[in-house]
C-alpha beads as a LAMMPS data file, in Angstrom:
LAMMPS data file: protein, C-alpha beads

133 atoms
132 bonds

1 atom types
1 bond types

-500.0 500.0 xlo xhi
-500.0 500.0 ylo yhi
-500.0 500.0 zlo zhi

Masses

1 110.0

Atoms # bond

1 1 1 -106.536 256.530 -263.388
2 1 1 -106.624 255.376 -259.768
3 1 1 -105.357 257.540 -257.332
4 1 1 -103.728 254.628 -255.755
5 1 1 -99.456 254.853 -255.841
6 1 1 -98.170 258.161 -254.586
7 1 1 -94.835 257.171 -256.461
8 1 1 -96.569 258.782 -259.605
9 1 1 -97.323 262.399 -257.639
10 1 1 -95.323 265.078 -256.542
11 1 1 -95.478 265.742 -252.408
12 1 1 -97.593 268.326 -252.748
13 1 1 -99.763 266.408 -255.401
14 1 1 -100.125 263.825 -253.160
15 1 1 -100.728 265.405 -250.211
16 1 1 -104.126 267.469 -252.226
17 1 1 -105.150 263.839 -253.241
18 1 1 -104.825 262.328 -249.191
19 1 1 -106.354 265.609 -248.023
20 1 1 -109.425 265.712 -250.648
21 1 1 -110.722 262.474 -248.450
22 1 1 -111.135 264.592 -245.451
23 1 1 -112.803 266.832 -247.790
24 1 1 -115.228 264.569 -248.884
25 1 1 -115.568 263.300 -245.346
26 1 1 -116.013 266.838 -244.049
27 1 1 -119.149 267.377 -246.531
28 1 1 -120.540 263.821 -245.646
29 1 1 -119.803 262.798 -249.631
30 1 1 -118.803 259.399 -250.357
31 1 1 -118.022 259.362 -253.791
32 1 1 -114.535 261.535 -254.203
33 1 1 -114.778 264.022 -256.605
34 1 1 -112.784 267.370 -258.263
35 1 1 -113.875 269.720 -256.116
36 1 1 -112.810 267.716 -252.908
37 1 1 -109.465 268.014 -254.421
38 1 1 -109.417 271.297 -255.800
39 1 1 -110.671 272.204 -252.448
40 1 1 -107.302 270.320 -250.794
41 1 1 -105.164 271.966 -253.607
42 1 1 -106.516 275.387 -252.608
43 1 1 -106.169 275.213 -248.715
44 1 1 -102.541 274.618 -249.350
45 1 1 -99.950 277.184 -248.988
46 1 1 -98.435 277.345 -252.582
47 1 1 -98.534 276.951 -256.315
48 1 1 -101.984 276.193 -257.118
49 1 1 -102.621 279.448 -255.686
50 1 1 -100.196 281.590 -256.806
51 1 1 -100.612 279.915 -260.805
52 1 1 -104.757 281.287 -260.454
53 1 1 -103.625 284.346 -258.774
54 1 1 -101.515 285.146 -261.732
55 1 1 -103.502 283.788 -264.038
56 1 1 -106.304 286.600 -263.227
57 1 1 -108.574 283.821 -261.056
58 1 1 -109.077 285.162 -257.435
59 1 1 -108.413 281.838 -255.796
60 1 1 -110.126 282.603 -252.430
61 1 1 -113.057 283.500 -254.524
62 1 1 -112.947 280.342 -256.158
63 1 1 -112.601 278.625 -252.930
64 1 1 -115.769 279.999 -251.539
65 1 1 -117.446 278.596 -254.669
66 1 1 -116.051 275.388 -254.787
67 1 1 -117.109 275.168 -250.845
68 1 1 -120.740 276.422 -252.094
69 1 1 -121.106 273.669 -255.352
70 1 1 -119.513 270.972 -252.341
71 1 1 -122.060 271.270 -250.199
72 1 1 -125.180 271.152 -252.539
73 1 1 -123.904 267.683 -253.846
74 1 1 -125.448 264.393 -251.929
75 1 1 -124.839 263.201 -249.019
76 1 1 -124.842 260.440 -246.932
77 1 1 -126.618 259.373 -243.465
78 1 1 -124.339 257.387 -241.826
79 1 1 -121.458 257.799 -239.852
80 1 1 -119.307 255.492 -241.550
81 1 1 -117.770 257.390 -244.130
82 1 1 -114.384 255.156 -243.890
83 1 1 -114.553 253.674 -247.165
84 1 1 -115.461 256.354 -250.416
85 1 1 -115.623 255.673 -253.926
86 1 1 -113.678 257.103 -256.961
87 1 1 -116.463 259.489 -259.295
88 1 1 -116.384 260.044 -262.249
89 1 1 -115.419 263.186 -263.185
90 1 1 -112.482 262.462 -260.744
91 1 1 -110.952 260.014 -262.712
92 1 1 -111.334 261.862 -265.869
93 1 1 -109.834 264.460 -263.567
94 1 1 -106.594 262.551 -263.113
95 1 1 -106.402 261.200 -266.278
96 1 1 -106.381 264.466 -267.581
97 1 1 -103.510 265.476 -265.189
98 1 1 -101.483 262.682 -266.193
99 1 1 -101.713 263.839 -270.190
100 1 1 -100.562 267.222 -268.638
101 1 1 -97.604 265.490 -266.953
102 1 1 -97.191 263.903 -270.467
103 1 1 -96.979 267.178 -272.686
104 1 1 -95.044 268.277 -270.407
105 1 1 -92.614 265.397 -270.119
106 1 1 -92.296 265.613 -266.437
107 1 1 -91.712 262.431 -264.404
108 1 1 -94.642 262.978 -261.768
109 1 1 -97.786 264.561 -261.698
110 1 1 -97.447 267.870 -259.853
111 1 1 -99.473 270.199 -258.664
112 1 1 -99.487 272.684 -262.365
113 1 1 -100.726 269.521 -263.799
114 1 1 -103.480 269.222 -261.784
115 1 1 -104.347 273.104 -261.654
116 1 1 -104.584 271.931 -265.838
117 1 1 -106.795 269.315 -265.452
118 1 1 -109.133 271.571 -263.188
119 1 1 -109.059 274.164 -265.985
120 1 1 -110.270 271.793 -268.306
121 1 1 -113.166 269.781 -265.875
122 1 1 -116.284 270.286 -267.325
123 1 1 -118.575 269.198 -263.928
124 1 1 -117.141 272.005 -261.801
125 1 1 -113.702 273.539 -262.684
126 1 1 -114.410 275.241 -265.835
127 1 1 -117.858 276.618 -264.980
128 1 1 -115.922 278.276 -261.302
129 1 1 -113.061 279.705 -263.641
130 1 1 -115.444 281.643 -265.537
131 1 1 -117.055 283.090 -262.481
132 1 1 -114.277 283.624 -260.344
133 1 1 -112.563 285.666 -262.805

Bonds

1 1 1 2
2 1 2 3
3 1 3 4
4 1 4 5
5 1 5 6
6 1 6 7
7 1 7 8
8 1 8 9
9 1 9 10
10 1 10 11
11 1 11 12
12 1 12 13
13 1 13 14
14 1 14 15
15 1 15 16
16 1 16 17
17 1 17 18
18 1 18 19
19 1 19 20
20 1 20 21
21 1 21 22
22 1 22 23
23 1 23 24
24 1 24 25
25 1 25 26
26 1 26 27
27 1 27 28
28 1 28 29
29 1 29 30
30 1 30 31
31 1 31 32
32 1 32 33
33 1 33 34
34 1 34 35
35 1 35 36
36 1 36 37
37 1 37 38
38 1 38 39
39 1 39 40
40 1 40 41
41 1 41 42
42 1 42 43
43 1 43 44
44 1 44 45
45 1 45 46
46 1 46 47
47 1 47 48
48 1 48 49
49 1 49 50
50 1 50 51
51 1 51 52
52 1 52 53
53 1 53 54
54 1 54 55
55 1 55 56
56 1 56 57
57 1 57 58
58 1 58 59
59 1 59 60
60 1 60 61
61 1 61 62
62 1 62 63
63 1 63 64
64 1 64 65
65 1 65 66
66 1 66 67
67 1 67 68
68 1 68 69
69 1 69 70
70 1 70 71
71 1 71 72
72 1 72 73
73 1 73 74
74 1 74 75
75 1 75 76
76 1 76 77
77 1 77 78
78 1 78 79
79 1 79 80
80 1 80 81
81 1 81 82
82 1 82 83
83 1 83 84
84 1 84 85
85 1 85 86
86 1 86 87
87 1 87 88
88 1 88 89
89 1 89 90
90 1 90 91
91 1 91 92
92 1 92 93
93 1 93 94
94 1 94 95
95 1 95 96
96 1 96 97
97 1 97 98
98 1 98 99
99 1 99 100
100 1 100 101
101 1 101 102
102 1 102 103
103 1 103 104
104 1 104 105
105 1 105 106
106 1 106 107
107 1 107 108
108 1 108 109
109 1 109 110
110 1 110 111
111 1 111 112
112 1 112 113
113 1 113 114
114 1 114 115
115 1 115 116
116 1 116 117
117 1 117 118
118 1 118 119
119 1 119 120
120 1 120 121
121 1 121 122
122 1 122 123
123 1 123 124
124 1 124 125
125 1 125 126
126 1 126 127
127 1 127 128
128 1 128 129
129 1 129 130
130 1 130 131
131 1 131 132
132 1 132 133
């Protein structure tokens, strides 16, 4: 799934998936990934916070690990870092969220639904879950 038409997100969804580019940008990445967005989800005030809170998962824990596994991924030399790519595990990522939004029969893919797919990523999220709590 291509993270292309914010008619398909919540706000807040939406507003992880702009905000994970600045991520990615931040760490010199080009190629998007999970953790850029988890990282966007997590720097927000709200639910994706409060669901791993209660869940048992210390969130800002998980956030200094997420910012750790970030920045030991490649990088780039240049400073043109306007146009990044789609990886992988990102669009396995959203696909997952939007068979969340599915089971769930919700009309948009909202922030729980991408706190699921993160539960279930098998590059980063799962492996973070386990050691942040």
């Amino acid at each position: 799934m291509q993270p292309t038409d914010p008619g398909k997100f919540t706000e807040k969804a939406w507003e992880a998936i702009v905000k994970s580019q600045d991520v990615a940008r931040s760490y010199r990445q080009q190629n998007l990934e999970v953790e850029h967005v988890a990282i966007a989800l997590l720097d927000q005030e709200g639910l994706a916070n409060t669901i791993l809170d209660r869940s048992g998962i210390e969130s800002a824990r998980l956030r200094q690990q997420l910012d750790s596994f970030a920045a030991r991924q490649p990088k780039v030399n240049t400073n043109d870092l306007s146009q990044l790519f789609l990886g992988r595990g990102l669009d396995t990522f959203l696909d997952r969220a939007e068979d969340a939004r599915k089971v769930f029969q919700d009309e948009y893919i909202a922030v729980e639904h991408l706190v699921l797919a993160l539960c279930e990523d098998d590059r980063v999220g799962r492996r973070l879950f386990k050691a942040a709590g």
